[in-house]
N, C-alpha and C positions, 0 to 999 in steps of 0.2 A: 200672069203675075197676080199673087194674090191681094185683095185688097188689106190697107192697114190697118193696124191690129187697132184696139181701144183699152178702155181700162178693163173691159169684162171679155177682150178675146187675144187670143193672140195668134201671132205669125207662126206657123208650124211646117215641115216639109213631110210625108208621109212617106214612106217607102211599100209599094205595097206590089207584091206579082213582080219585081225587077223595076218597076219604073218610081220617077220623084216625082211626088206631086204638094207642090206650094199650094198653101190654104190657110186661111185667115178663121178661127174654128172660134167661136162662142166656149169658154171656159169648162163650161157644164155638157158640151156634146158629147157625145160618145163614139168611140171608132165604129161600131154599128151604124147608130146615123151619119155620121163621116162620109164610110163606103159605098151607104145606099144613094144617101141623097146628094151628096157632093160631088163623088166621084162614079154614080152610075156603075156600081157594082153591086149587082141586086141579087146575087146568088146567094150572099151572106144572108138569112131570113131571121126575122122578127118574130120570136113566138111568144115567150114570155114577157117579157122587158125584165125579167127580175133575176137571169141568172141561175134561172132552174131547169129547162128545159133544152137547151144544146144546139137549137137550132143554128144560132148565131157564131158556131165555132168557128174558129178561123188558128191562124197561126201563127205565134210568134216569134219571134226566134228560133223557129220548128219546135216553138211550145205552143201546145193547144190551149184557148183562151176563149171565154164567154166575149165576146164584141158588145154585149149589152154593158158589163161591167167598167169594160174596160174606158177610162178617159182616152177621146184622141190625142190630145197633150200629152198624155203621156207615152203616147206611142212614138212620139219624133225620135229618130235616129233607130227605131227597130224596124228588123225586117220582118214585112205581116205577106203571110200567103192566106189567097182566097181559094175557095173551088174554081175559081175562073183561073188561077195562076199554077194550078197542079199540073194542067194539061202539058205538051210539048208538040206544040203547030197543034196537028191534028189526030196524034198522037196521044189519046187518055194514059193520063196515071193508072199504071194498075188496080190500084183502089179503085175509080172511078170504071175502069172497065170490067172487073170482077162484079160491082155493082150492076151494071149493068147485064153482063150475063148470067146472075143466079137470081134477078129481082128482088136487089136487097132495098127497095121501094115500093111504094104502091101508091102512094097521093105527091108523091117527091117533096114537099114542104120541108119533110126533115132530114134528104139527104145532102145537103151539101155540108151542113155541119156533121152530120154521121162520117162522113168522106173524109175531112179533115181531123174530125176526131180519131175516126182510125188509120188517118198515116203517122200521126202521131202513135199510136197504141203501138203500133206495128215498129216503131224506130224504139218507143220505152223497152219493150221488151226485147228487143235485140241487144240492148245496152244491158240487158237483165236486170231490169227497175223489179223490184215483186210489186204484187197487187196485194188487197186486202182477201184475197182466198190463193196465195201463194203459200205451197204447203212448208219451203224450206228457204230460208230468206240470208240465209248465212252466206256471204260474199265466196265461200269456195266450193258451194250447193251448183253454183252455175247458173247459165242462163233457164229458169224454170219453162218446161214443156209449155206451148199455148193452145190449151186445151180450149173447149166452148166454155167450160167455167171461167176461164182466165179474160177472156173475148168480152163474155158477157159483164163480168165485174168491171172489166178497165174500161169498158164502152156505156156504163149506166149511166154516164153524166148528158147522156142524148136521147128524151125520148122520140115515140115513135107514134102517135095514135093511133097510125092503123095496123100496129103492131108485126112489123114485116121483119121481125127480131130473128127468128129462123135464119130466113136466106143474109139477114145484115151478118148474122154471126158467122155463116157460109162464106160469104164474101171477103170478111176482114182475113179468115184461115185461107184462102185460095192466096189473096195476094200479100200475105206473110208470106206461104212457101213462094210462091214465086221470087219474092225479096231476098229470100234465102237460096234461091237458086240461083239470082244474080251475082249476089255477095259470097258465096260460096260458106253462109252461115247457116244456122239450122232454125226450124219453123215448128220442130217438135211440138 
């Protein structure tokens, strides 16, 4: 039961991974600190605090979103997926097992948001979103090819320090096609 709210916090319920979770949040928290220190979901990571950096990605409504930014207040009644909540049992998300097989990490810090940021990238473009190096963006152009330019433009909003950008771009293209091979869509 969460404790009651005051004049500077209130009652909130989270939904986050498939589960409720009731929490009494100070006004000014952030669903970053929320997940970390509330609810012991540490996968989401802290890099920048300011919104630049991607570490903290997460997802909301299967829209990808900075958690630094975002108010937990305002997250009540959205569904947020964490890297802890992509899996199924034991079971990795392709993402997360593409990452795994081509070493699209090297200090890990920045992939759980890398992860989320690109199951997102991978669903934009299959809905054929264009990016800002989409060569033809005309609604009967089609779903444009996801080339490593297209990868790397939709995925900038996540850095990497130690620059494991190669195999992350590898990664995101494996488990597009495979998403495409589920879906019987194309990964071009």
């Amino acid at each position: 039961m969460a404790p009651a709210p005051t004049s500077t916090s209130s009652a909130v319920t989270l939904h986050v991974n498939g589960e409720k979770y009731p929490l009494s949040v100070d006004h000014r928290t952030t669903l970053l600190d929320a997940l970390r220190e509330r609810l012991d979901l540490t996968g989401t990571k802290k890099g920048c605090d300011q919104g630049q950096c991607g570490a903290c990605t997460v997802l909301i409504d299967g829209r990808r979103a900075v958690a630094c930014l975002q108010l937990a207040v305002a997250a009540e009644g959205r569904e947020i997926t964490t890297v802890e909540g992509l899996a199924e049992g034991e079971r990795l998300h392709p993402v997360q097992q593409a990452f795994l097989d081509l070493d699209g990490y090297q200090c890990g810090y920045c992939t759980p948001g890398q992860i989320c940021s690109a199951v997102a990238v991978i669903e934009e473009h299959a809905a054929g979103w264009p990016s800002a190096v989409t060569g033809d963006v005309r609604p009967e152009a089609g779903v444009p090819p996801l080339t490593a330019e297209e990868i790397r433009e939709r995925m900038s909003g996540n850095l990497c320090r130690c620059g494991a950008y190669v195999n992350i771009v590898e990664a995101v293209a494996r488990a597009a096609g495979a998403r495409a091979a589920r879906t019987g869509g194309s990964a071009a």
